[in-house]
DRENDO-1510 file (C-alpha; in Angstrom, 1 decimal, always signed):
<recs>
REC; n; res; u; v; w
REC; 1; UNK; +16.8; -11.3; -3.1 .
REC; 2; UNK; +19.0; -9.2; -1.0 .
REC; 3; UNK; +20.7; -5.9; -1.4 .
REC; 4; UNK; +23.9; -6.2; -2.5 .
REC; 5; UNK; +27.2; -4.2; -1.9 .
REC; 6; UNK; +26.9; -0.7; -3.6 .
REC; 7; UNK; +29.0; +0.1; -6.6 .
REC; 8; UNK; +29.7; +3.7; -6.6 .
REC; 9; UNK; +29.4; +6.2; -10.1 .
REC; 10; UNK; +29.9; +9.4; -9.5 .
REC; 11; UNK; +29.1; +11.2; -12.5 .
REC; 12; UNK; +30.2; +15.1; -13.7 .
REC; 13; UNK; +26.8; +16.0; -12.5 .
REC; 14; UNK; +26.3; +19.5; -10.7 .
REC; 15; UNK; +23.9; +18.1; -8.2 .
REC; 16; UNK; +24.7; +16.3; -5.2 .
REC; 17; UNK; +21.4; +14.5; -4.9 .
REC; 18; UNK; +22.0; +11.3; -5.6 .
REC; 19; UNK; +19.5; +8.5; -7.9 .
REC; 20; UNK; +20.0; +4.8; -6.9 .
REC; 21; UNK; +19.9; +2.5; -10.1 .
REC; 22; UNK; +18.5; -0.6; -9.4 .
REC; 23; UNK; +19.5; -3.5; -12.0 .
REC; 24; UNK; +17.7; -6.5; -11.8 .
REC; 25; UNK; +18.1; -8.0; -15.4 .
REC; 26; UNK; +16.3; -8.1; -18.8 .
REC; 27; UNK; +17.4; -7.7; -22.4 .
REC; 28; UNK; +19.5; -4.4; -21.9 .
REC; 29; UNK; +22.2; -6.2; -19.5 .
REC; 30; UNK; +21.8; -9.4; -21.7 .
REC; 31; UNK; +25.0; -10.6; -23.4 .
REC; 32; UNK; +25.6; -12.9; -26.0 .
REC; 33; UNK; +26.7; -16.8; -24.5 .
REC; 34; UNK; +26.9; -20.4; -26.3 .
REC; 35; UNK; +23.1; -20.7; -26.1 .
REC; 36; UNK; +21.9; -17.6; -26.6 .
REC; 37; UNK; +21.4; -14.1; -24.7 .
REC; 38; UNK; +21.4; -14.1; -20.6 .
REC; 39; UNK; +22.0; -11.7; -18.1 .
REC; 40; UNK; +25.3; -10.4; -17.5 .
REC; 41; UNK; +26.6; -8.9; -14.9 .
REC; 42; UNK; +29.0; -6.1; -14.3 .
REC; 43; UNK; +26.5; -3.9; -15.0 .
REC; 44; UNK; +27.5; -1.1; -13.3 .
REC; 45; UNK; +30.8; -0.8; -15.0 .
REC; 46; UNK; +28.7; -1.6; -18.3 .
REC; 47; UNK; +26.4; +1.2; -17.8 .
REC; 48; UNK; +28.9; +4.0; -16.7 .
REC; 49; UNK; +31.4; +3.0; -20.0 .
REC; 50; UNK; +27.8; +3.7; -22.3 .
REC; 51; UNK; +27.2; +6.8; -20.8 .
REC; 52; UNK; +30.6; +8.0; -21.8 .
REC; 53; UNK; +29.2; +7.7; -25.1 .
REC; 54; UNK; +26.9; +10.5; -25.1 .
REC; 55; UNK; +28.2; +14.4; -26.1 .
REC; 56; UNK; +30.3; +16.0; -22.9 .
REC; 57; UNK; +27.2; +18.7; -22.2 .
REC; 58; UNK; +25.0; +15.6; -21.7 .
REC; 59; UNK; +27.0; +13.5; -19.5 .
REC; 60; UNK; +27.7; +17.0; -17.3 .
REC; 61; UNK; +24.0; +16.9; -17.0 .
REC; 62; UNK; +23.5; +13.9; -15.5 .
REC; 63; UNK; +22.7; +13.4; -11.9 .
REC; 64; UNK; +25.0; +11.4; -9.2 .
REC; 65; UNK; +24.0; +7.7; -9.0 .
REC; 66; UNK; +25.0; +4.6; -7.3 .
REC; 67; UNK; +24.0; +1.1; -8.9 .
REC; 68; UNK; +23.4; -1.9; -6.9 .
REC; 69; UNK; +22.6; -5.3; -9.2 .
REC; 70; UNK; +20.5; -8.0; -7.7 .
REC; 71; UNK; +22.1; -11.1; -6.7 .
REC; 72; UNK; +20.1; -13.3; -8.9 .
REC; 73; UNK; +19.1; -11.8; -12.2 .
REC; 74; UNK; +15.7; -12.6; -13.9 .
REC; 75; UNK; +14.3; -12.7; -17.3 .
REC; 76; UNK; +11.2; -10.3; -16.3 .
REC; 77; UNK; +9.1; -13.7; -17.7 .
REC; 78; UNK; +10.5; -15.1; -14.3 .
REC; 79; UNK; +9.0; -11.8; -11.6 .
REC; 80; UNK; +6.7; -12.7; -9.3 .
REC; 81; UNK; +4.6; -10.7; -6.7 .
REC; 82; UNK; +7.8; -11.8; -4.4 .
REC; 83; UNK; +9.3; -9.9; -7.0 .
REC; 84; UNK; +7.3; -6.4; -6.7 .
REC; 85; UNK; +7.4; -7.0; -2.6 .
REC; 86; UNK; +11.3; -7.4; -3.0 .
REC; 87; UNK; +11.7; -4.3; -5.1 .
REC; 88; UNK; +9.2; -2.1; -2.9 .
REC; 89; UNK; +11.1; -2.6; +0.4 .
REC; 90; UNK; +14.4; -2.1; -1.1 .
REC; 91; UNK; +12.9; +1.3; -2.2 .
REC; 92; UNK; +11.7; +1.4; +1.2 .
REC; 93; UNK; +14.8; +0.6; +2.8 .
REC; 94; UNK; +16.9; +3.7; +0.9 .
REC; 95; UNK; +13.9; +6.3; +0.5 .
REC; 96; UNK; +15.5; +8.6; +3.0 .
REC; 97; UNK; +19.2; +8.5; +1.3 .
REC; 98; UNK; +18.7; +9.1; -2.5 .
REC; 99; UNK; +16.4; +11.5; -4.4 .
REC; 100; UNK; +14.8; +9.4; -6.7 .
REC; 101; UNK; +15.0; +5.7; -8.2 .
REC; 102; UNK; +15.7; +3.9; -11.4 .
REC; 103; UNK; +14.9; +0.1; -11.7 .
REC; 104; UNK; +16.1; -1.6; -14.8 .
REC; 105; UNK; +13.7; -4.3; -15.7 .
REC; 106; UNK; +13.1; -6.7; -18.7 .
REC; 107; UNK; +10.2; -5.5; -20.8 .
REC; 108; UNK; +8.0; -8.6; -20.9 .
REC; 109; UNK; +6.3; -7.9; -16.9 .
REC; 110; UNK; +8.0; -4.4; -16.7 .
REC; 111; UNK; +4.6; -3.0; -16.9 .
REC; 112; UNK; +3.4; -5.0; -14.2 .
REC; 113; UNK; +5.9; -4.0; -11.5 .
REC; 114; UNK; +5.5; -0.6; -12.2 .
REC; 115; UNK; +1.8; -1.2; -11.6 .
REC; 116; UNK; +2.3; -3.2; -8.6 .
REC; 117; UNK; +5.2; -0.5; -7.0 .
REC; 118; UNK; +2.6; +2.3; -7.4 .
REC; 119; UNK; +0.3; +0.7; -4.8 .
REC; 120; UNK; +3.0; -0.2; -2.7 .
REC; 121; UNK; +4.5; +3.1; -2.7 .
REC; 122; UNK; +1.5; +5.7; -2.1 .
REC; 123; UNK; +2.2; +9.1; -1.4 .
REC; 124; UNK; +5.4; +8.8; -3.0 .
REC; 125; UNK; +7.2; +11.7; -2.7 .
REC; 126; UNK; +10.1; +11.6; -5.5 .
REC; 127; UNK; +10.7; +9.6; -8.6 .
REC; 128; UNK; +10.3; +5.9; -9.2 .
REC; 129; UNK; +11.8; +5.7; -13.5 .
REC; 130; UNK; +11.4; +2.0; -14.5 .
REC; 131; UNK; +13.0; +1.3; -17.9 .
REC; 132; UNK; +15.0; -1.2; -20.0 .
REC; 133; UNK; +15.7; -1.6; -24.0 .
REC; 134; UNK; +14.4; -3.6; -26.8 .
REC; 135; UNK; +18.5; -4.6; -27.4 .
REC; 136; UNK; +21.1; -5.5; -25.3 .
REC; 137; UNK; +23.2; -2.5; -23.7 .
REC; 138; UNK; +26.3; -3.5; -26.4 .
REC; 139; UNK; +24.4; -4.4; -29.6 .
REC; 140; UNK; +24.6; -2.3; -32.5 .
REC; 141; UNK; +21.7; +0.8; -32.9 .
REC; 142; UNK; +20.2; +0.0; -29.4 .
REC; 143; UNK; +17.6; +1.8; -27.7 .
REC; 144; UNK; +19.6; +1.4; -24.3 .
REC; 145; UNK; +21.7; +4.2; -23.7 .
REC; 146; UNK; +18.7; +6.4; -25.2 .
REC; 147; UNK; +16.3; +4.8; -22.1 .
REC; 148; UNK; +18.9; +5.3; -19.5 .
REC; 149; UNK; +19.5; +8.6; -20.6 .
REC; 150; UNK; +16.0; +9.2; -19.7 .
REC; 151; UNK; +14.9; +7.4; -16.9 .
REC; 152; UNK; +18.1; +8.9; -14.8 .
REC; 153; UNK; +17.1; +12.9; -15.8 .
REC; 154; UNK; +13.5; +12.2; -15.1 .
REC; 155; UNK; +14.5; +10.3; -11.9 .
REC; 156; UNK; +16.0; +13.6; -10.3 .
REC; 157; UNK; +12.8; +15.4; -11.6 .
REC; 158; UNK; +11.4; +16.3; -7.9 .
REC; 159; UNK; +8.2; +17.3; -9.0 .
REC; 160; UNK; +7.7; +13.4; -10.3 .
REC; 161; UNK; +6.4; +12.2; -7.4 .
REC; 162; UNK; +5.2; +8.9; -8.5 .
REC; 163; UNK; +6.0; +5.2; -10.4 .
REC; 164; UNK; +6.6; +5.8; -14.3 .
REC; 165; UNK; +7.9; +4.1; -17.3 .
REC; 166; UNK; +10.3; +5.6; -19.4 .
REC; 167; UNK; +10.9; +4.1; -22.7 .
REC; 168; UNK; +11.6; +5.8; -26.5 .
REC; 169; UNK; +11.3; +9.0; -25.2 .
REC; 170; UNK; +8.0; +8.8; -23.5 .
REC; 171; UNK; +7.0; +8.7; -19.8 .
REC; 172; UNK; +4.2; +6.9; -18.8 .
REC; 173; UNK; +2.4; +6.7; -16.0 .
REC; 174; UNK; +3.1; +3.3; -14.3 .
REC; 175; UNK; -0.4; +1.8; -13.6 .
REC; 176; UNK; -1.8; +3.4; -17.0 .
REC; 177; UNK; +0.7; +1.4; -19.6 .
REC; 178; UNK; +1.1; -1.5; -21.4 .
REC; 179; UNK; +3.5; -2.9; -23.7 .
REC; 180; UNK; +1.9; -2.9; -27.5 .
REC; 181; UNK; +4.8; -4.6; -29.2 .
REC; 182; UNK; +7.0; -7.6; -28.8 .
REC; 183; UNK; +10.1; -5.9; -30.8 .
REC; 184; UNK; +9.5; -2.2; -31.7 .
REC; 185; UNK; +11.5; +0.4; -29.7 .
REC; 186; UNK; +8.6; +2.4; -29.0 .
REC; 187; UNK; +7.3; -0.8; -26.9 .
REC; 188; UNK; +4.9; +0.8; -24.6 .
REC; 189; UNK; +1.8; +3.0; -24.8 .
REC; 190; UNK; -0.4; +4.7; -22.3 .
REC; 191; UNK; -3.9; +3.7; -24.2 .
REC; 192; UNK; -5.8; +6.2; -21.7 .
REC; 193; UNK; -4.3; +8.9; -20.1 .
REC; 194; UNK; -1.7; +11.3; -21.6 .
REC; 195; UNK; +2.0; +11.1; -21.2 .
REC; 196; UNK; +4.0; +12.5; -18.4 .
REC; 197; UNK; +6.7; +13.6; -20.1 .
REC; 198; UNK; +8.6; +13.2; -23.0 .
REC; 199; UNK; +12.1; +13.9; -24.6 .
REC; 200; UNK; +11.7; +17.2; -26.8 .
REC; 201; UNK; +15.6; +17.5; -28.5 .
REC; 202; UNK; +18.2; +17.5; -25.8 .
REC; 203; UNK; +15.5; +18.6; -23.3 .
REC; 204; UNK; +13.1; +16.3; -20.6 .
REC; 205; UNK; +9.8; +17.9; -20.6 .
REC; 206; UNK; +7.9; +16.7; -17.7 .
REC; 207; UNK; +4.0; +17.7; -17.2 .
REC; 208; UNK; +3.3; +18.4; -13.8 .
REC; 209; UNK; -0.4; +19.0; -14.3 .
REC; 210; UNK; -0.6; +15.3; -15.1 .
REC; 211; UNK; +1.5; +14.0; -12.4 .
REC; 212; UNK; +0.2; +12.8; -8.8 .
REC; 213; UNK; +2.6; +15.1; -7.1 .
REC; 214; UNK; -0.3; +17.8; -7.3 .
REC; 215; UNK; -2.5; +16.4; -5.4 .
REC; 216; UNK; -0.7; +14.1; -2.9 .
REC; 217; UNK; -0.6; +15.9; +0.7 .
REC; 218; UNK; +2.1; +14.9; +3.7 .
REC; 219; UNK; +4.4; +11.8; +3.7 .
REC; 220; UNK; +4.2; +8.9; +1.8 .
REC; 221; UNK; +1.8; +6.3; +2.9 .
REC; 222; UNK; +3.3; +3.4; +2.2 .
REC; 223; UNK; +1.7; -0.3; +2.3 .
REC; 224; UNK; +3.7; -2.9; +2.4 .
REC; 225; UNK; +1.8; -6.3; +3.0 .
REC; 226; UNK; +2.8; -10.0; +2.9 .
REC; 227; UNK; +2.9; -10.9; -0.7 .
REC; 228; UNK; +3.4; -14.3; -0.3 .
REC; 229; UNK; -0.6; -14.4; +0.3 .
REC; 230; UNK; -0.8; -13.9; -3.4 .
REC; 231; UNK; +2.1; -15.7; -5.0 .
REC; 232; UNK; +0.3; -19.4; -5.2 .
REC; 233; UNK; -2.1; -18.3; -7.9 .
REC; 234; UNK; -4.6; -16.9; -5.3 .
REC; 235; UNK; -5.7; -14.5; -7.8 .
REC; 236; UNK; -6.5; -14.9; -11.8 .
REC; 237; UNK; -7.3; -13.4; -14.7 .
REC; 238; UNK; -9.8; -15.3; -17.4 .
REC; 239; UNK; -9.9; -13.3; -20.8 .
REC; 240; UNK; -13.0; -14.3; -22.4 .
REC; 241; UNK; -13.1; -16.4; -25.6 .
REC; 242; UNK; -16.7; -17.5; -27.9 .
REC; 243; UNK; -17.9; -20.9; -26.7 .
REC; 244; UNK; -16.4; -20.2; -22.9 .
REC; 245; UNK; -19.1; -22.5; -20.9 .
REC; 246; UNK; -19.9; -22.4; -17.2 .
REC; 247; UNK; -18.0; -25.4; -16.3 .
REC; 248; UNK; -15.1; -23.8; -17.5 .
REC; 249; UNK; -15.2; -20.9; -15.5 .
REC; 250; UNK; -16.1; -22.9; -12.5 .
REC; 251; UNK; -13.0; -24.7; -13.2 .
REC; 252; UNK; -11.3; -21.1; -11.8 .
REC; 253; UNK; -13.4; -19.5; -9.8 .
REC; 254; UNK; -14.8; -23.1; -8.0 .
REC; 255; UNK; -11.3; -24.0; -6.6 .
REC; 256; UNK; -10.9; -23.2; -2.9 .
REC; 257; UNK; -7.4; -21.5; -3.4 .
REC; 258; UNK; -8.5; -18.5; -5.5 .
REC; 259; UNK; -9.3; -15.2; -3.7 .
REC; 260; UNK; -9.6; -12.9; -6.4 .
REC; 261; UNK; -10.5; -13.0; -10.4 .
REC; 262; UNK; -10.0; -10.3; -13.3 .
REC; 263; UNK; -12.4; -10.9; -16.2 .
REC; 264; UNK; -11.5; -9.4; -19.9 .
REC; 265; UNK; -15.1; -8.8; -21.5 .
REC; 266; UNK; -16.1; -8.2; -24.5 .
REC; 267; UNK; -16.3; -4.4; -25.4 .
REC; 268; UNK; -18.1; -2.4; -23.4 .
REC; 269; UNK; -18.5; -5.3; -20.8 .
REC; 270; UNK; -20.5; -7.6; -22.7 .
REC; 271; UNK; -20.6; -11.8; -21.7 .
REC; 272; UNK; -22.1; -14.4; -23.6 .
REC; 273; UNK; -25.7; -15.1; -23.4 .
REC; 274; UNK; -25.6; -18.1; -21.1 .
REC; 275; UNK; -27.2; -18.1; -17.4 .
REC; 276; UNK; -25.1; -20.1; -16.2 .
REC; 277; UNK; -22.0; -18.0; -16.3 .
REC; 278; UNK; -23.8; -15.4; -14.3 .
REC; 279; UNK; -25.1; -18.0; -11.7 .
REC; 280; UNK; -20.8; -18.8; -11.2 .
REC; 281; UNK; -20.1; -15.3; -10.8 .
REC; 282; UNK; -22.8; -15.0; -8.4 .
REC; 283; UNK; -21.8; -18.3; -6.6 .
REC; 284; UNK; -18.1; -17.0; -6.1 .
REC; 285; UNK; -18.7; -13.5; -5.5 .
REC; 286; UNK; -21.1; -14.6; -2.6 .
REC; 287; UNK; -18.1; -16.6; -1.5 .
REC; 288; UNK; -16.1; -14.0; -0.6 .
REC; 289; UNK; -14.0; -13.6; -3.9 .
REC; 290; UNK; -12.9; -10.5; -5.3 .
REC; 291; UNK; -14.2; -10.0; -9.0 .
REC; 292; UNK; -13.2; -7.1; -10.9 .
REC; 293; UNK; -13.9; -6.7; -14.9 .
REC; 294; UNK; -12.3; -4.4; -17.3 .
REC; 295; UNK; -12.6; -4.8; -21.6 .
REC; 296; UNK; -9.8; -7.0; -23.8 .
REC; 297; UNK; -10.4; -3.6; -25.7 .
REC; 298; UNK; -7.1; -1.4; -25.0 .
REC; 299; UNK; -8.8; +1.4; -24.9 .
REC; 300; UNK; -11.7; +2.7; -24.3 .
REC; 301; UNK; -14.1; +1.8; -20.5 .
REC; 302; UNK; -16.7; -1.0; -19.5 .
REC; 303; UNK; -19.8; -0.1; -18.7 .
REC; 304; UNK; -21.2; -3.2; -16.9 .
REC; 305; UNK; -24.9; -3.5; -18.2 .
REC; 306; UNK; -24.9; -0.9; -21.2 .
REC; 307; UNK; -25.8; -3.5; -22.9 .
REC; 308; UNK; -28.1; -6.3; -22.6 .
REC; 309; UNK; -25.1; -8.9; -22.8 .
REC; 310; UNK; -23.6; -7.3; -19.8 .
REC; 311; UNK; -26.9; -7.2; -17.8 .
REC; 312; UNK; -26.8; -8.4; -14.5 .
REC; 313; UNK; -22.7; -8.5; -13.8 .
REC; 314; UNK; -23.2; -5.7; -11.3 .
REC; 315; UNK; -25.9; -7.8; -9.6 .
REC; 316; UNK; -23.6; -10.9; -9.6 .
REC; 317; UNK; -21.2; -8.7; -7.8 .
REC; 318; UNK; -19.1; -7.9; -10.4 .
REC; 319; UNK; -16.8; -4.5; -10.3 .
REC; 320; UNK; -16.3; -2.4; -12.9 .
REC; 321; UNK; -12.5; -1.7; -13.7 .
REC; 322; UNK; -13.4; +1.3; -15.8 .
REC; 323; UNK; -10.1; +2.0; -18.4 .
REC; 324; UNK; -7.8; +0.2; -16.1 .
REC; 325; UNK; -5.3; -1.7; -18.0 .
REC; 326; UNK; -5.1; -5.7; -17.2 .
REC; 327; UNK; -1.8; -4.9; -15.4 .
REC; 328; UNK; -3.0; -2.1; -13.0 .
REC; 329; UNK; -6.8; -4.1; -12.2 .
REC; 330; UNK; -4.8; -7.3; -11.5 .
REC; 331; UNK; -2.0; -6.4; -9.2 .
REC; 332; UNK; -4.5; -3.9; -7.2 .
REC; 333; UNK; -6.6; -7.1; -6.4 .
REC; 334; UNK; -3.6; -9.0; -5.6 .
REC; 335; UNK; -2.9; -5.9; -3.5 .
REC; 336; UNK; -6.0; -5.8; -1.6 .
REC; 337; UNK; -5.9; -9.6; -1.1 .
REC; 338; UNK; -2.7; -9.3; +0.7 .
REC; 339; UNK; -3.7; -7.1; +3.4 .
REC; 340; UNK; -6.4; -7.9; +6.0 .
REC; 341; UNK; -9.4; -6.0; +4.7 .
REC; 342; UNK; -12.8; -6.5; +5.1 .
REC; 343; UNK; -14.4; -7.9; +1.5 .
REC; 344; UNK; -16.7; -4.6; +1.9 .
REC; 345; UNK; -13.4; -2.7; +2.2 .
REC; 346; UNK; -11.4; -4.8; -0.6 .
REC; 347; UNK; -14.3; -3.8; -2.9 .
REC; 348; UNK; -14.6; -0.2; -1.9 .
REC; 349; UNK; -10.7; +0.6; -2.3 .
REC; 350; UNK; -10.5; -1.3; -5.6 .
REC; 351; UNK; -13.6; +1.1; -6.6 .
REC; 352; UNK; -11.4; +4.2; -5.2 .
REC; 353; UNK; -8.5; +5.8; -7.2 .
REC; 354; UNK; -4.9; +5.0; -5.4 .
REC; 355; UNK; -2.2; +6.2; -7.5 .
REC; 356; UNK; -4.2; +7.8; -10.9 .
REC; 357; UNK; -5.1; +3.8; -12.4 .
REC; 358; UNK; -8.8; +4.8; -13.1 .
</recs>
């Protein structure tokens, strides 16, 4: 997926500190074609003839941006780690010549970039705005020009300082949000920490207080490892369901090719009442493999052994993903996995906050 020719937009803007706009496809560039909506292209053109469209104060107020378009453009169903690794070292690549970035994204997996870009990007020092719409860029009443509004103002905000979401006038912390509805505008929610930001009138309030740029010290630290390591299905996530049995979890965690597993519990952390579970657990945490749990309960923590359901996960070498959302725990185990860390070291970062996920 290479980095294409720039387009050049040069807005009304009364900065000179330029945003790069990454478009790599989803609904909002979708247009209409014999079998149904695919992505378009001409996006830049597309984007700068909708901004037109908002009052002449607003569109003074916007900052400088160039748009590049990926050469291949993906339904977000179709990302991949390649994907996240793709968009990470293109950030890479261009940190040094714009002041802050916007990826467009399809909403289905947007979530799970952002999530994934946060740990390759620590210690980011200026804004990372990942958004898209609900409806096309040209349909009637939709939310796109409103998102692109957004994510460009908060993307020259330099006291953002890490990966967010903005969508329906809400910023969100990227490894903190999920998306909550399949066709609502208001698509994602933060289920457990507070928003970053929000649009209040014609204004973008953003919360330092609750931002990473606080507490991050001296230039970014990013890690950039071989994803392919993690793009066969080395790692996997098994949400619990009544009746699972033990052969059917060994069916995921006994194959040679995983590395890593994400278990959705019950509640507070809670497992059927069946040995045998915990002896696989046991069996493929001893092998090496990365286990981490969190709850199928949006919000709210795990507390592995609270209760006597959960009793003896910590022992099986289970890890507690605290509130971390299925996105955040799963991409920072496919993160670990791709680097060339001790399992003692694996365990002990995935236990450590990286980027504000737990």
């Amino acid at each position: 997926m290479a980095m294409p020719p720039y387009s050049l937009l040069a807005s009304n803007a009364m900065t000179d500190k330029r945003i790069l706009v990454i478009y790599t496809g989803g609904t909002i560039g979708m247009q209409s074609h014999p079998n149904g909506l695919a992505p378009g292209g001409n996006f830049a053109t597309r984007m700068a003839a909708a901004l037109t469209q908002l009052p002449i104060a607003q569109q003074q107020a916007l900052p400088v941006y160039d748009v590049i378009s990926y050469a291949t453009l993906i339904d977000s169903s179709a990302a991949t780690p390649l994907t996240w690794q793709q968009l990470a070292l293109d950030i890479n690549d261009q940190l040094t010549s714009y002041a802050g970035f916007v990826i467009i994204h399809g909403t289905d997996t947007l979530s799970w970039t952002a999530a994934s870009l946060a740990y390759q990007l620590q210690g980011l020092d200026r804004p990372v705005v990942i958004t898209g719409s609900m409806l096309p860029l040209e349909a009637p009443d939709s939310d796109a020009l409103a998102n692109l509004h957004g994510a460009l103002k908060f993307a020259a905000t330099p006291s953002l300082q890490e990966v967010a979401i903005y969508f329906a006038g809400q910023l969100l912390r990227g490894t903190r949000a999920i998306k909550q509805h399949s066709d609502a505008a208001d698509a994602f929610t933060s289920p457990n920490y507070p928003l970053l930001g929000k649009r209040v009138g014609d204004d973008f309030v953003y919360y330092p207080s609750r931002g990473l740029g606080q507490q991050q010290r001296g230039a970014p630290r990013f890690e950039l490892p071989d994803y392919r390591l993690v793009n066969q299905g080395e790692v996997v996530r098994i949400v619990l369901w009544p009746g699972i049995t033990a052969w059917q979890l060994d069916t995921w965690l006994g194959d040679s090719r995983v590395k890593g597993a994400l278990l959705q519990l019950w509640g507070a952390g809670n497992l059927p009442n069946d040995p045998g579970l915990l002896d696989v657990l046991a069996k493929a945490s001893g092998e090496g493999k990365l286990l981490a749990a969190i709850s199928q309960c949006p919000k709210g923590s795990v507390h592995l052994g609270a209760y006597a359901a959960g009793h003896g996960l910590s022992d099986a070498g289970i890890m507690a993903g605290d509130s971390m959302t299925p996105e955040a725990a799963f991409t920072k185990l496919a993160h670990l996995l791709a680097q060339p860390l001790t399992l003692e070291d694996q365990r002990q970062r995935f236990l450590t906050p990286l980027v504000g996920e737990r």
